[in-house]
Each structure stands twice: as structure tokens, then as C-alpha cells.
mmCIF file of the N, C-alpha and C atoms, coordinates in Angstrom:
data_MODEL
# 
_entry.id   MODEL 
# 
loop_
_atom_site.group_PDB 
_atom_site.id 
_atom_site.type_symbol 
_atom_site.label_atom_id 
_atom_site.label_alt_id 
_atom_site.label_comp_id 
_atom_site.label_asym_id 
_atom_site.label_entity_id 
_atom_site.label_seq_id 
_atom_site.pdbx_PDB_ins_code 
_atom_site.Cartn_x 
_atom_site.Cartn_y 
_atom_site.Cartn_z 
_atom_site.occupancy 
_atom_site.B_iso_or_equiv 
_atom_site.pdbx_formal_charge 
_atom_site.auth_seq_id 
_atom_site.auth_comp_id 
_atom_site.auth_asym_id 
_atom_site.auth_atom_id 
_atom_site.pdbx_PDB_model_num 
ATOM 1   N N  . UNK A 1 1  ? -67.599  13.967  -159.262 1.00 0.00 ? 1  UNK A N  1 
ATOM 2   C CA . UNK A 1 1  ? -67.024  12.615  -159.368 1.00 0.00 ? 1  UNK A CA 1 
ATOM 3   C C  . UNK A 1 1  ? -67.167  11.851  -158.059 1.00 0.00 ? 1  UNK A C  1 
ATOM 4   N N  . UNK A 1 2  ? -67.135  12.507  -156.852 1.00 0.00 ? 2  UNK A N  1 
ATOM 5   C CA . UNK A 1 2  ? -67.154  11.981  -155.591 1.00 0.00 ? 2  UNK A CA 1 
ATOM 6   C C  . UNK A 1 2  ? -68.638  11.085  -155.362 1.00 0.00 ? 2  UNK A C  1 
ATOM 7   N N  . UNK A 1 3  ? -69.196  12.318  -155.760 1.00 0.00 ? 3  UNK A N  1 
ATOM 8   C CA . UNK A 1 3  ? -71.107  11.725  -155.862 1.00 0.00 ? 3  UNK A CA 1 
ATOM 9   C C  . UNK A 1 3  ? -71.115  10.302  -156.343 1.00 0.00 ? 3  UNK A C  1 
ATOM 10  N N  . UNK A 1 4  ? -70.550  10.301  -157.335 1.00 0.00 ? 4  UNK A N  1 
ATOM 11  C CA . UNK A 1 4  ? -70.980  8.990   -158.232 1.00 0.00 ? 4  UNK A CA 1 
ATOM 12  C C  . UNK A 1 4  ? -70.035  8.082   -157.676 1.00 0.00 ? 4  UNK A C  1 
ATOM 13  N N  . UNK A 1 5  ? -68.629  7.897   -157.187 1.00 0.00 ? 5  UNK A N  1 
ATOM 14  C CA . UNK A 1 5  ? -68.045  6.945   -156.488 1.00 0.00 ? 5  UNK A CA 1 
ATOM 15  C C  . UNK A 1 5  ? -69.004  6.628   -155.511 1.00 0.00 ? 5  UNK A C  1 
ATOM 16  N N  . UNK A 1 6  ? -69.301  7.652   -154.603 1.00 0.00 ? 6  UNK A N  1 
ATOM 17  C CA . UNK A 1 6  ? -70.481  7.158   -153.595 1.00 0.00 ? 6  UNK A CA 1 
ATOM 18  C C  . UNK A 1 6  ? -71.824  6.292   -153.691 1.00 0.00 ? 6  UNK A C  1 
ATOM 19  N N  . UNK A 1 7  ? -72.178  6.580   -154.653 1.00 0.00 ? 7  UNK A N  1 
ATOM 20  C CA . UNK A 1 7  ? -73.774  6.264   -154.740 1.00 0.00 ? 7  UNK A CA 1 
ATOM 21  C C  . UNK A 1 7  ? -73.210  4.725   -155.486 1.00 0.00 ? 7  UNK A C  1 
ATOM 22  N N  . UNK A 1 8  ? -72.125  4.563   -156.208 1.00 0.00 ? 8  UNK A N  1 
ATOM 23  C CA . UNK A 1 8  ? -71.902  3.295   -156.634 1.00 0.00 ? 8  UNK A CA 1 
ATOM 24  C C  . UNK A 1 8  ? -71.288  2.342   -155.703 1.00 0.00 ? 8  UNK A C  1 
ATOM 25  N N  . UNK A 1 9  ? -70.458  2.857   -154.437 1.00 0.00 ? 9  UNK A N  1 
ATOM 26  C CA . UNK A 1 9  ? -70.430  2.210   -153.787 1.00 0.00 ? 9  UNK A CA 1 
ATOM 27  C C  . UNK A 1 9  ? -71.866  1.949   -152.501 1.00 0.00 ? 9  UNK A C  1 
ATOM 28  N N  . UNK A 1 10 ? -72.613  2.907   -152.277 1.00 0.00 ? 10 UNK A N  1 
ATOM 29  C CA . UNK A 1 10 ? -74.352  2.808   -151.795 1.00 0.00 ? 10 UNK A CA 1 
ATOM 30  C C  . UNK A 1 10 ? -74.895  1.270   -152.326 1.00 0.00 ? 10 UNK A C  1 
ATOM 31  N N  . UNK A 1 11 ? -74.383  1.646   -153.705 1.00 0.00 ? 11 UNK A N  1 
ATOM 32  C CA . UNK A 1 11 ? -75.126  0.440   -154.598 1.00 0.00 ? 11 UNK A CA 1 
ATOM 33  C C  . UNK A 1 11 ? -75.043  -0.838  -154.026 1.00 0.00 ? 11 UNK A C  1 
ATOM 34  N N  . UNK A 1 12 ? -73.293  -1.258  -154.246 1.00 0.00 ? 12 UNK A N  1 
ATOM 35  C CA . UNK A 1 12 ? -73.023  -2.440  -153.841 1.00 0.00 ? 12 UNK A CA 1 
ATOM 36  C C  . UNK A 1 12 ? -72.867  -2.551  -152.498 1.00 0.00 ? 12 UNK A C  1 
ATOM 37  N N  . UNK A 1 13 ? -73.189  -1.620  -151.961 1.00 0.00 ? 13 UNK A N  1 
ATOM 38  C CA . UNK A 1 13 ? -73.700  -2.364  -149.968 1.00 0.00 ? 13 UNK A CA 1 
ATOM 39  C C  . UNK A 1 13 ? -75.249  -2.382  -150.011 1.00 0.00 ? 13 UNK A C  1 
ATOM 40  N N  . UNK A 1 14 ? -75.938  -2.123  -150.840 1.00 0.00 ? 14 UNK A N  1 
ATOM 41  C CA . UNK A 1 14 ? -77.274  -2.182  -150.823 1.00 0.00 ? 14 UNK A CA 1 
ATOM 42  C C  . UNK A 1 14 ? -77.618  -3.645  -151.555 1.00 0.00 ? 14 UNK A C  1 
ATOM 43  N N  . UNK A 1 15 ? -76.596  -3.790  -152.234 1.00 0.00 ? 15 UNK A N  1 
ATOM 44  C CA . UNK A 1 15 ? -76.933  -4.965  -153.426 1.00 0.00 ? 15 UNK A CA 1 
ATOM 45  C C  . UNK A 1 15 ? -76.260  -6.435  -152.234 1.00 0.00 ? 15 UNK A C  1 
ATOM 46  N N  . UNK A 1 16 ? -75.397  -6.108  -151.651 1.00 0.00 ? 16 UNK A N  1 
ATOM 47  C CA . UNK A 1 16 ? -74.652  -7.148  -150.391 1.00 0.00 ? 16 UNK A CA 1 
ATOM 48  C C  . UNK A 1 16 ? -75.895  -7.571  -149.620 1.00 0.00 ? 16 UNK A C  1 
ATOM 49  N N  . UNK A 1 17 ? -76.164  -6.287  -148.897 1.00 0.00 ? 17 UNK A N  1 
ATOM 50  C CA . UNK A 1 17 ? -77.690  -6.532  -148.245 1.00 0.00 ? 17 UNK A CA 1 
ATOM 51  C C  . UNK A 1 17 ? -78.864  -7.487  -148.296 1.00 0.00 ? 17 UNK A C  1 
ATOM 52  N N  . UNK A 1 18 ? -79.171  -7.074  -149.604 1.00 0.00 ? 18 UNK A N  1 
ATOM 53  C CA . UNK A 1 18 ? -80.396  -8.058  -149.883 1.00 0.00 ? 18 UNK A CA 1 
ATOM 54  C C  . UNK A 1 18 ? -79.713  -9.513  -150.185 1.00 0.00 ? 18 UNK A C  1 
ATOM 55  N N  . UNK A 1 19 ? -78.491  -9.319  -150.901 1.00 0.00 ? 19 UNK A N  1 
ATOM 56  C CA . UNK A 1 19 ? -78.227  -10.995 -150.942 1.00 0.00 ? 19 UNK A CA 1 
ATOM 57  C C  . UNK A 1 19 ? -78.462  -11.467 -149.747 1.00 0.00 ? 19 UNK A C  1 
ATOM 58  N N  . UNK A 1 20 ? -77.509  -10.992 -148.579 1.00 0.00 ? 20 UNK A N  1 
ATOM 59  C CA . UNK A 1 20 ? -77.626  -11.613 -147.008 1.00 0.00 ? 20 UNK A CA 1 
ATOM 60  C C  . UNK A 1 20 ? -78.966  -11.816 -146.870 1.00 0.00 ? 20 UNK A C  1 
ATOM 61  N N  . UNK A 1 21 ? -79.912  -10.471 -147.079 1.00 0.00 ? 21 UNK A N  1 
ATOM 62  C CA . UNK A 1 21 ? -81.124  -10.820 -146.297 1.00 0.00 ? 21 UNK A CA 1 
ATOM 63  C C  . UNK A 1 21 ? -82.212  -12.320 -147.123 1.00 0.00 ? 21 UNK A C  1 
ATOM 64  N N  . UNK A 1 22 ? -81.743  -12.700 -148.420 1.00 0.00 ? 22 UNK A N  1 
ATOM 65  C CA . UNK A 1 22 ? -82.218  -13.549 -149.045 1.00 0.00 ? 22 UNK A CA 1 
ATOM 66  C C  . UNK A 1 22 ? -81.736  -14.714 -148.773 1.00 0.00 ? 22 UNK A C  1 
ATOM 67  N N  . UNK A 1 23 ? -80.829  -14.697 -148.186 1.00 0.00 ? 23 UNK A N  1 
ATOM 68  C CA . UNK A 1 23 ? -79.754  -15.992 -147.707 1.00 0.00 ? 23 UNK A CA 1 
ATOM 69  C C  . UNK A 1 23 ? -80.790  -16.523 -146.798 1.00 0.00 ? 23 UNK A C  1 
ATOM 70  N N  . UNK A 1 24 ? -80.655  -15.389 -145.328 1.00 0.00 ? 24 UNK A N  1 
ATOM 71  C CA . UNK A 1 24 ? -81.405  -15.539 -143.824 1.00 0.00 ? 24 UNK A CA 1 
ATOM 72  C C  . UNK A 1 24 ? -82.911  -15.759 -144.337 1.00 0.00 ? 24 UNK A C  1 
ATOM 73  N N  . UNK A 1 25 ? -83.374  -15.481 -145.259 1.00 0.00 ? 25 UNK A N  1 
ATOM 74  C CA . UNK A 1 25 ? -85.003  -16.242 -145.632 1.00 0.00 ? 25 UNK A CA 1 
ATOM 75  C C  . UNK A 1 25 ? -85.250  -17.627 -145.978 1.00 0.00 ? 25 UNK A C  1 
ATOM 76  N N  . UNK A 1 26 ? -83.707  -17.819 -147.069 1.00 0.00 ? 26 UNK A N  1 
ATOM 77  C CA . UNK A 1 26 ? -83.716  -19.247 -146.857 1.00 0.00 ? 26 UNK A CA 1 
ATOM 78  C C  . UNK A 1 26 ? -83.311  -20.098 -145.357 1.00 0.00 ? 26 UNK A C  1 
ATOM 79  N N  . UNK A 1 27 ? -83.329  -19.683 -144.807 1.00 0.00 ? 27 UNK A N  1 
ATOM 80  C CA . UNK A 1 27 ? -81.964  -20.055 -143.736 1.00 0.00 ? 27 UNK A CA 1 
ATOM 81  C C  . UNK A 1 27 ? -83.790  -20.272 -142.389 1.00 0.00 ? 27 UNK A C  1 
ATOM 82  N N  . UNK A 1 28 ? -84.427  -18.981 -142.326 1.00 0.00 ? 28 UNK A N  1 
ATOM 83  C CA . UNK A 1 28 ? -85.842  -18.816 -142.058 1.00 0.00 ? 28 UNK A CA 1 
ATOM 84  C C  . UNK A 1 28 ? -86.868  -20.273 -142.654 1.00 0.00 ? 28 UNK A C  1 
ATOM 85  N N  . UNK A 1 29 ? -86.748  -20.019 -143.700 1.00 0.00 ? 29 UNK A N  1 
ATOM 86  C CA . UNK A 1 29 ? -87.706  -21.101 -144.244 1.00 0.00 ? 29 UNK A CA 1 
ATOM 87  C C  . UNK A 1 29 ? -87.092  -23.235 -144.436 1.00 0.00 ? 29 UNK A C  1 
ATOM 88  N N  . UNK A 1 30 ? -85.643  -23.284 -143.900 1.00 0.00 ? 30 UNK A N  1 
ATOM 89  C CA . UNK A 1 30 ? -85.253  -24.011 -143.666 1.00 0.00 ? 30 UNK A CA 1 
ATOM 90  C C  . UNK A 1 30 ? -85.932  -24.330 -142.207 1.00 0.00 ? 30 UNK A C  1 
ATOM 91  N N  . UNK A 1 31 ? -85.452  -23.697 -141.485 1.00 0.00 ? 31 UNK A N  1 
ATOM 92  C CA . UNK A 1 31 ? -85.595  -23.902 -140.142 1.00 0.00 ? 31 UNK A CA 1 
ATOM 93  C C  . UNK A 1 31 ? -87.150  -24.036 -139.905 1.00 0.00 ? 31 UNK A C  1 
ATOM 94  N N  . UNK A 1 32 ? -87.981  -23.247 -140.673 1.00 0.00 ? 32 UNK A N  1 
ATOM 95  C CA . UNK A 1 32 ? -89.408  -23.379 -140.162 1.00 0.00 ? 32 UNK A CA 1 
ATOM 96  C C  . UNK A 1 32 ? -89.666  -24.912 -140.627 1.00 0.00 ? 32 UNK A C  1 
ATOM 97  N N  . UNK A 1 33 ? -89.430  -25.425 -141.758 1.00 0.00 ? 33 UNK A N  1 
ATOM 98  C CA . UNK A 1 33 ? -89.320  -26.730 -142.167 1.00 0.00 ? 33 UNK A CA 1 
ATOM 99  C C  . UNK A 1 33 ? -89.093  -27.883 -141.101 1.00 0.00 ? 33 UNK A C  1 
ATOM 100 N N  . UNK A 1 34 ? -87.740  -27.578 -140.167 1.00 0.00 ? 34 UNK A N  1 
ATOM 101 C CA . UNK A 1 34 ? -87.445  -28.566 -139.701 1.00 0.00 ? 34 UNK A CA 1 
ATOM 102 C C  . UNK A 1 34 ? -88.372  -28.825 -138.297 1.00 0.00 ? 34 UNK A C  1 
ATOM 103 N N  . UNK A 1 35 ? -88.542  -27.321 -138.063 1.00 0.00 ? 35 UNK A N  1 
ATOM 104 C CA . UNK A 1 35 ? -90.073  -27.424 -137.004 1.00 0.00 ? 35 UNK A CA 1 
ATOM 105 C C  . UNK A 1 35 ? -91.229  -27.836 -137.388 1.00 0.00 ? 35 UNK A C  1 
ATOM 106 N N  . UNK A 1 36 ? -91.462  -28.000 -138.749 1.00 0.00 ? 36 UNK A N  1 
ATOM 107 C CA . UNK A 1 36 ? -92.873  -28.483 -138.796 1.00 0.00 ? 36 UNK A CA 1 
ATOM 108 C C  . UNK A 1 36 ? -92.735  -30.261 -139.384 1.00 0.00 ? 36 UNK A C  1 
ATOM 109 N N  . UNK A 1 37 ? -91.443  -30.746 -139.299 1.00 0.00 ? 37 UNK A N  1 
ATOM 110 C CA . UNK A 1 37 ? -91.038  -31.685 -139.716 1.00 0.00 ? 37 UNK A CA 1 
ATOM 111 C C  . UNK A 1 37 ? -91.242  -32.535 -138.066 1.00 0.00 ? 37 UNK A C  1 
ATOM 112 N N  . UNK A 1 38 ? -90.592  -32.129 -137.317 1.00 0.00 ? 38 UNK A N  1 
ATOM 113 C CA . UNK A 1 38 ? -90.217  -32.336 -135.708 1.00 0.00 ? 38 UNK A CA 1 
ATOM 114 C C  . UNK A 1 38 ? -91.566  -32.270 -135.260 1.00 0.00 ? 38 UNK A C  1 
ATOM 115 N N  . UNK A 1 39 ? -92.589  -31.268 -135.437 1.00 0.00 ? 39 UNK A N  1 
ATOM 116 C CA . UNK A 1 39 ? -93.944  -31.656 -134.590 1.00 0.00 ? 39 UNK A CA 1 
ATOM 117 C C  . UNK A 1 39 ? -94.837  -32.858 -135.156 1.00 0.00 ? 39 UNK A C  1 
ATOM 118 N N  . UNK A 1 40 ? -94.485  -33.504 -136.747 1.00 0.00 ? 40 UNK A N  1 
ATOM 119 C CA . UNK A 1 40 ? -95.495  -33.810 -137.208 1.00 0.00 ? 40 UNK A CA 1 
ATOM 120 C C  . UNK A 1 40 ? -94.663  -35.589 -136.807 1.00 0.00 ? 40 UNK A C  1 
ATOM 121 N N  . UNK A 1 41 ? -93.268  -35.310 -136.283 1.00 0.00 ? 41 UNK A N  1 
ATOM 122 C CA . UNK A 1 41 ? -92.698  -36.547 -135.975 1.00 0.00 ? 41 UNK A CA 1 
ATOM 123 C C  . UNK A 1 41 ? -93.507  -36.910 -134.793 1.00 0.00 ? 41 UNK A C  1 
ATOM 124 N N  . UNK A 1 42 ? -93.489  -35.896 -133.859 1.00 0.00 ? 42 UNK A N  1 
ATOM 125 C CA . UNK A 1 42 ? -94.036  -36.039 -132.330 1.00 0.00 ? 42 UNK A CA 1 
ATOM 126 C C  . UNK A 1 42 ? -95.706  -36.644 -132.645 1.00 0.00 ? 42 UNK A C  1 
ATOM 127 N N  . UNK A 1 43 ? -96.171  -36.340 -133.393 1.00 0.00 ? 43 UNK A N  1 
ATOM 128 C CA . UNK A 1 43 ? -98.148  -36.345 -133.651 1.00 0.00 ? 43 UNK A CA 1 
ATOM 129 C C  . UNK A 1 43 ? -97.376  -37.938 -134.399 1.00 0.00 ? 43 UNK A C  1 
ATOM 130 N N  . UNK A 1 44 ? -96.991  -37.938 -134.832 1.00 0.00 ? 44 UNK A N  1 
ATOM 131 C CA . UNK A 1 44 ? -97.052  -39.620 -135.352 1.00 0.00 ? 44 UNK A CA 1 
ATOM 132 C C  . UNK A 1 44 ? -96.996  -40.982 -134.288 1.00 0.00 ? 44 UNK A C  1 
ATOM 133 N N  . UNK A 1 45 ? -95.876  -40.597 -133.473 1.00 0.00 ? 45 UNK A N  1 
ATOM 134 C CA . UNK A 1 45 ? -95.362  -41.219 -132.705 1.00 0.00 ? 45 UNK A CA 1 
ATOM 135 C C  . UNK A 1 45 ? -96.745  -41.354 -131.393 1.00 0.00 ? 45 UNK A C  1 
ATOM 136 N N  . UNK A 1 46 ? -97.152  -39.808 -131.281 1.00 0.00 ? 46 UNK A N  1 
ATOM 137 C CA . UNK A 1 46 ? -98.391  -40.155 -130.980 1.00 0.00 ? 46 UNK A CA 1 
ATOM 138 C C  . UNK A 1 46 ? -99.344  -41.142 -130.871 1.00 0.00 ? 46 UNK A C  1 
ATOM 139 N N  . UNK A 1 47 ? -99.390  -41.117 -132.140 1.00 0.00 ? 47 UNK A N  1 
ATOM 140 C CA . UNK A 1 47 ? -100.746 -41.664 -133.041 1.00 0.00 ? 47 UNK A CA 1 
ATOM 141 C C  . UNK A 1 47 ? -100.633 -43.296 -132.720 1.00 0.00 ? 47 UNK A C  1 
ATOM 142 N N  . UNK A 1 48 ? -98.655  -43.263 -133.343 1.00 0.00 ? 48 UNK A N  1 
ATOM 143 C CA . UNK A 1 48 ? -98.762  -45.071 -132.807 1.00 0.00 ? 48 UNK A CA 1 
ATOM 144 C C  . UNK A 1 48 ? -98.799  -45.906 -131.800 1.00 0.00 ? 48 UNK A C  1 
ATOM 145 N N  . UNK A 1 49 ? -98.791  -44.659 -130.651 1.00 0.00 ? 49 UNK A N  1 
ATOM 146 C CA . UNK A 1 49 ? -98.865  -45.626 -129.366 1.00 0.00 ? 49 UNK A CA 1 
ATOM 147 C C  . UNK A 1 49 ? -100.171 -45.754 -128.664 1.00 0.00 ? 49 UNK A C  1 
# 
């Protein structure tokens, strides 16, 4: 009985995990956004002067 309390609680820290780590990808792919948002501001501003 111990086994299986265990491995079900394994589960749901394994299952916590990937949510977080799917969070921080969005969180990753936000941020890469706002850097490629910010250089393409700088190349414009560039461009118009």
C-alpha cells in the first residue's frame, strides 16, 4: 500500500513539474518576443533617420 501512495504522490510532483516547466516556456517565448520586438524597434528607427 505504501508503494502505491508513493508512486501516486511521484505522479503529482511529476505532473506539477511539467506544468511549471510549460509555464517558464511560455514565459521563454514571451520574452524572446519582446527581444525581437525591441531590436526590430531599434533597425526602424534606424532606417528613419
Amino acid at each position: 500500500m505504501k508503494i502505491i501512495e508513493e508512486s501516486e504522490l511521484l505522479e503529482k510532483i511529476y505532473n506539477e513539474i511539467f506544468l511549471i516547466k510549460e509555464e517558464l516556456d511560455e514565459i521563454d517565448a514571451k520574452n524572446a518576443i519582446d527581444d525581437v520586438k525591441f531590436v526590430l524597434d531599434i533597425v526602424k528607427r534606424t532606417l528613419e533617420s
